[in-house]
C-alpha positions as YAML, in Angstrom:
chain: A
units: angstrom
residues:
- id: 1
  name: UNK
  ca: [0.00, 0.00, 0.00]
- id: 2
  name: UNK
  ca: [1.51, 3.44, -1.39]
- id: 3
  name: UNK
  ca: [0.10, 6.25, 0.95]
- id: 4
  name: UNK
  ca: [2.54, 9.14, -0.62]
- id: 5
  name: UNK
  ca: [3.50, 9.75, -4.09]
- id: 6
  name: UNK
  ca: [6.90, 11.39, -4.30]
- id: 7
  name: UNK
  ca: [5.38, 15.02, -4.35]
- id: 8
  name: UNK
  ca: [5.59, 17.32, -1.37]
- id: 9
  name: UNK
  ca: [3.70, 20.69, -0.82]
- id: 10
  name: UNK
  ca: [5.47, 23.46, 1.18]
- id: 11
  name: UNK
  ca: [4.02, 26.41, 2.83]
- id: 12
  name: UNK
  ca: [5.13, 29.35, 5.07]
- id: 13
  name: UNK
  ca: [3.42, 28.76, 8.14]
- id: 14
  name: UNK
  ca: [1.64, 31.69, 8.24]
- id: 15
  name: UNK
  ca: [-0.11, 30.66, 5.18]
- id: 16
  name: UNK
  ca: [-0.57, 26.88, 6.68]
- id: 17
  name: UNK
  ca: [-2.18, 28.47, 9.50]
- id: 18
  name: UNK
  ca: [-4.74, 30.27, 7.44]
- id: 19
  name: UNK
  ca: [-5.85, 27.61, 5.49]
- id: 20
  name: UNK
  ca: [-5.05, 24.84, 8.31]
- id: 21
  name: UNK
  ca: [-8.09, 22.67, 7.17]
- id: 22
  name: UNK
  ca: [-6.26, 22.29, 3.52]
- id: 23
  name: UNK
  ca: [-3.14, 21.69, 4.50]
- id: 24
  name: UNK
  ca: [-4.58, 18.39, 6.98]
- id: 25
  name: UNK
  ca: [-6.57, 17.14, 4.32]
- id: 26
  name: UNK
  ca: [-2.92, 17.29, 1.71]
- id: 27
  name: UNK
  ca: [-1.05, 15.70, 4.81]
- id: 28
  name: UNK
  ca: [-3.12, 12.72, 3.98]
- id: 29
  name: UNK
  ca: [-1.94, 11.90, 0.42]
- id: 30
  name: UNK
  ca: [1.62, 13.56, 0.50]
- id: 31
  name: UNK
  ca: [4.26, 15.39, 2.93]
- id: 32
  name: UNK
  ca: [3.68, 19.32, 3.68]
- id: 33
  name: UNK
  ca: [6.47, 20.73, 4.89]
- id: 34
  name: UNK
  ca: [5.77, 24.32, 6.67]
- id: 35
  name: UNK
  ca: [8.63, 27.11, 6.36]
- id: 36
  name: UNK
  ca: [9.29, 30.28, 8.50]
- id: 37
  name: UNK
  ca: [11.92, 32.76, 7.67]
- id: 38
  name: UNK
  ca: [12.55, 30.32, 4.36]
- id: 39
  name: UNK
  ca: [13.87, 26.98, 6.06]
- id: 40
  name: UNK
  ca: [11.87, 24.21, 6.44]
- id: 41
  name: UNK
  ca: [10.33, 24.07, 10.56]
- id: 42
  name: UNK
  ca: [8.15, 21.18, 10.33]
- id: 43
  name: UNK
  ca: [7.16, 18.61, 8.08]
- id: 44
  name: UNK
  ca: [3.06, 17.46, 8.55]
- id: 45
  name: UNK
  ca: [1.96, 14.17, 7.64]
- id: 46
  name: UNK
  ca: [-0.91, 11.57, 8.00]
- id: 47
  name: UNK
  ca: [-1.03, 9.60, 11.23]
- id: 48
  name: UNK
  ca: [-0.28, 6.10, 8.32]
- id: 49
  name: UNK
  ca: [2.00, 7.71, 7.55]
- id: 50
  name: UNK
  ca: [3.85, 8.33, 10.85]
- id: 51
  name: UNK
  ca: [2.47, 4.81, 12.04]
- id: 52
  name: UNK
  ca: [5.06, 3.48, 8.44]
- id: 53
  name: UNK
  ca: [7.75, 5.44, 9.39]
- id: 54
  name: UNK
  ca: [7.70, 4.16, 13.50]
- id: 55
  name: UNK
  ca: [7.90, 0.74, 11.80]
- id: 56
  name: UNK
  ca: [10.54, 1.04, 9.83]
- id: 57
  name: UNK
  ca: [12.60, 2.77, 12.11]
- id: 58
  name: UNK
  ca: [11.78, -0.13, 14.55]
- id: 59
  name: UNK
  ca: [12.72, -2.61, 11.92]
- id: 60
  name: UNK
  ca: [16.16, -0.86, 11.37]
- id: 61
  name: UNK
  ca: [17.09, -1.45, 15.12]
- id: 62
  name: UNK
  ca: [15.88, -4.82, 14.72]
- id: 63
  name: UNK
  ca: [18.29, -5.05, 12.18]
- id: 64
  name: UNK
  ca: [21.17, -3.21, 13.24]
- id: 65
  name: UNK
  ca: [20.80, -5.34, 16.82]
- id: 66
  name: UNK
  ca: [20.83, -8.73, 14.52]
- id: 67
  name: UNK
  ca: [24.06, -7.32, 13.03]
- id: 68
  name: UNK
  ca: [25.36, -6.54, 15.90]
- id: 69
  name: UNK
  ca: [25.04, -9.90, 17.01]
- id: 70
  name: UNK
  ca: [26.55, -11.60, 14.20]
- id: 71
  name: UNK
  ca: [29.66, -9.27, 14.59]
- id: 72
  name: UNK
  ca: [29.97, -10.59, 17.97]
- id: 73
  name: UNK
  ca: [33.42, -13.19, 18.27]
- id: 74
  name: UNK
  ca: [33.14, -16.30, 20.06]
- id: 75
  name: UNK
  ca: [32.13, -20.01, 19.61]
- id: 76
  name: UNK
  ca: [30.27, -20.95, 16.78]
- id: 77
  name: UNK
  ca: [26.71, -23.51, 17.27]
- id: 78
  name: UNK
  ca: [26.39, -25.79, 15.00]
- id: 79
  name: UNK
  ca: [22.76, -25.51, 13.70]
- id: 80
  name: UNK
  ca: [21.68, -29.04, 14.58]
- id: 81
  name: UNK
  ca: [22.74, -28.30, 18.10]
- id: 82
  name: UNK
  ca: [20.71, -24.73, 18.03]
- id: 83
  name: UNK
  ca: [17.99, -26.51, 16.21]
- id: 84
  name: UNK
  ca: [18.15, -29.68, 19.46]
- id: 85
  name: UNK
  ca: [18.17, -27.00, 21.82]
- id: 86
  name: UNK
  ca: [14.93, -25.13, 20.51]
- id: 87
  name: UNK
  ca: [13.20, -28.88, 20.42]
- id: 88
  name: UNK
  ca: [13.02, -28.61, 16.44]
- id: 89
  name: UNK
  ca: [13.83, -32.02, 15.62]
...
């Protein structure tokens, strides 16, 4: 499921304030990001969205904690014996 296209709409915030109920109802098919004084101060999106992006960040950690692991030195377990111990067989 593709929530966002690749577009983004930007706004001073001034403007985003005035016409708040547009900008939410953009948020929901693509990024707005709101400017003040010309540099981007916030970035509104739809709670999917932010709900994808918590998920992949948690899968990242997941990953970066498996490689981690595997970068870890000691002895190695055979599989059969990791497979024994789990009660696989």
């Amino acid at each position: 499921m593709i929530l966002y296209d690749l577009q983004m709409a930007t706004f001073p915030v001034s403007e985003a304030r005035d016409r708040l109920q547009d900008v939410v109802q953009l948020a929901r098919t693509e990024a707005v990001f709101l400017q003040r004084y010309g540099r981007v101060a916030a970035v509104l999106i739809s709670p999917e969205r932010y709900e994808q992006l918590l998920e992949v960040e948690e899968d990242a950690e997941d990953v970066a904690a498996f490689d981690e692991a595997l970068a870890e030195e000691g002895p190695n377990i055979p599989w059969e014996q990791v497979k024994s111990d789990l009660g696989w067989r």
